[in-house]
C-alpha positions as CSV (number, residue, x, y, z in Angstrom):
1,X,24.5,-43.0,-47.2
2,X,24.3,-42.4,-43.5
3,X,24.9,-38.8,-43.6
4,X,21.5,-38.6,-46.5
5,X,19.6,-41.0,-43.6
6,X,20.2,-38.4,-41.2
7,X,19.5,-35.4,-43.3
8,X,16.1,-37.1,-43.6
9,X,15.3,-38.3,-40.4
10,X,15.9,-34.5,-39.3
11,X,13.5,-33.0,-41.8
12,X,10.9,-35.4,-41.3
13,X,11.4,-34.9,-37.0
14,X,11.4,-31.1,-37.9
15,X,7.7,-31.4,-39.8
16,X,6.7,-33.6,-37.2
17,X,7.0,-30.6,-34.3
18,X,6.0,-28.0,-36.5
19,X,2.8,-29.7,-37.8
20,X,0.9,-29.0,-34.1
21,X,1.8,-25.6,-34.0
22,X,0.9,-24.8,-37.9
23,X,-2.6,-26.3,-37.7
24,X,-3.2,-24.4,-34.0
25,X,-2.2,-21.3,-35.9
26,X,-4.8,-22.2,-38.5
27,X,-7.6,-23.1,-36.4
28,X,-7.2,-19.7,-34.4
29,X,-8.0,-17.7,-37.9
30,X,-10.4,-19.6,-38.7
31,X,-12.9,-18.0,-36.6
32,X,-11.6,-14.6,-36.6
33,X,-13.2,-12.3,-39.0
34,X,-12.0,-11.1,-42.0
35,X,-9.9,-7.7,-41.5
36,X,-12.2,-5.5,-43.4
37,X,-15.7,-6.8,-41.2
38,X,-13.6,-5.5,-38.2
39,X,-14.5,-2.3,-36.1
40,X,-11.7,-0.4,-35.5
41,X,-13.6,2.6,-33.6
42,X,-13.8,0.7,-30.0
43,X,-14.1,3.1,-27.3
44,X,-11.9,3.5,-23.8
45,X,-13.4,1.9,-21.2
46,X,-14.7,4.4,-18.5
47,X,-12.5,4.7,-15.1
48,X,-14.1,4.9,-12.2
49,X,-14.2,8.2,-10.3
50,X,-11.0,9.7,-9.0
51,X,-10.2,10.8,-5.6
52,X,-9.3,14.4,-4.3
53,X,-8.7,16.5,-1.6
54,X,-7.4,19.7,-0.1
55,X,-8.7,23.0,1.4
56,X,-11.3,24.5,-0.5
57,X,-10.1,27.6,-2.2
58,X,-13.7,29.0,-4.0
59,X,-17.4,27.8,-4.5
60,X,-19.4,29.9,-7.5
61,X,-22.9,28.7,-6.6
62,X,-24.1,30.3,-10.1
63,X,-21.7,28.4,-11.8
64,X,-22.2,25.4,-9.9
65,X,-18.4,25.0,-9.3
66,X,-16.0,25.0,-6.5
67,X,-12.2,25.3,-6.2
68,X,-9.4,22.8,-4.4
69,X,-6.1,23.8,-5.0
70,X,-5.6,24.4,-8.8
71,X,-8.4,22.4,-10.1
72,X,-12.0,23.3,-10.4
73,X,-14.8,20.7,-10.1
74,X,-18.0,21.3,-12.1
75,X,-21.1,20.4,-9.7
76,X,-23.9,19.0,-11.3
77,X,-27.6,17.7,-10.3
78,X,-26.0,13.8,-9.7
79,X,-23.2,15.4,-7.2
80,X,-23.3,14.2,-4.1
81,X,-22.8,16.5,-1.7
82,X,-22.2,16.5,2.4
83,X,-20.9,18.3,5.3
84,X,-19.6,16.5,8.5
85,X,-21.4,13.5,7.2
86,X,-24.8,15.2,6.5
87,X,-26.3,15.9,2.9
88,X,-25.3,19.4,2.2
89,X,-25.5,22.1,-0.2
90,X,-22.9,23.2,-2.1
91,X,-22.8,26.5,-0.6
92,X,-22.5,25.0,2.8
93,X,-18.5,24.9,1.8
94,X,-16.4,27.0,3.9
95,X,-13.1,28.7,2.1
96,X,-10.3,27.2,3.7
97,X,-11.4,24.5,5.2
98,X,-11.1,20.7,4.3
99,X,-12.8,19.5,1.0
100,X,-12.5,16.1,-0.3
101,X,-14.7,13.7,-2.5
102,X,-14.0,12.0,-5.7
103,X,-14.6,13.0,-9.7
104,X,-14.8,12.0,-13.4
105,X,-13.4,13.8,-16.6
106,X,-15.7,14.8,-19.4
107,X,-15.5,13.7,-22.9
108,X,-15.0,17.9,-23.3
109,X,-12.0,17.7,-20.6
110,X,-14.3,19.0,-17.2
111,X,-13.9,17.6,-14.2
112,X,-17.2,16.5,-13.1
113,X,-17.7,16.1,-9.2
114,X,-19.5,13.0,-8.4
115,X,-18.9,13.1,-4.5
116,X,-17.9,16.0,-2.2
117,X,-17.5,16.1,1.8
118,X,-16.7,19.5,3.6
119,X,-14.9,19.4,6.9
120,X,-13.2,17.3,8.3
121,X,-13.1,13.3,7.9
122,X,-16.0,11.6,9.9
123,X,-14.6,10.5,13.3
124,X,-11.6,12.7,13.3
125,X,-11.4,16.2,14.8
126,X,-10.0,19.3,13.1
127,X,-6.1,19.9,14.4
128,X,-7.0,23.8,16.0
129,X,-3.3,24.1,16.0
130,X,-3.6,23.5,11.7
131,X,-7.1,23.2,10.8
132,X,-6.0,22.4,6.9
133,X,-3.9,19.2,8.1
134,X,-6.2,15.6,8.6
């Protein structure tokens, strides 16, 4: 008889915690839509723009690109563009000398300059021993 008491009282203590956690589980569904009304084509969130730097290796003014290290930039009409700290063309750039700024990939896989600064940082001076090195 006692061991039939405590069989009991266990089950009913077990339906007693698990009755809060099954109704929360229920009331969370319940607003949730059904699986077949949901999207499934969500799109990436955008990153911001992405940093670079190095010494510039070409500029195509024709193609509206330029070169740093191994990647190429595409330059469009939203590119903003300096030199020492002044707006700038991009055929102001100088091969070999510091380039930095920031960029976004394309949907098509470009990298799309949004920022570019030739020469060196604003307030530091070219090293004349290596003028690449900032």
């Amino acid at each position: 008889m006692n061991s039939s008491k405590f069989t009991l009282l266990s089950l009913l203590a077990a339906a007693v915690v698990a009755m809060p956690m099954l109704a929360s589980a229920q009331d969370a569904n319940t607003n949730a839509l059904p699986s077949s009304d949901q999207t499934t084509t969500v799109k990436p969130q955008k990153h911001g723009a992405v940093p670079f730097r190095g010494k510039l290796k070409a500029v195509d003014a024709n193609a509206k690109t330029l070169t740093v290290g191994n990647r190429t930039f595409q330059v469009t009409a939203d590119t903003k563009i300096f030199s020492n700290g002044e707006p700038a063309a991009l055929s102001d750039g100088v091969l070999g000398q510091p380039v930095r700024g920031a960029y976004k990939k394309t949907e098509a896989g470009l990298l799309e300059a949004v920022t570019v600064h030739f020469g060196a940082k604003t307030g530091q001076k070219p090293n004349p021993e290596n003028p690449g090195e900032n």
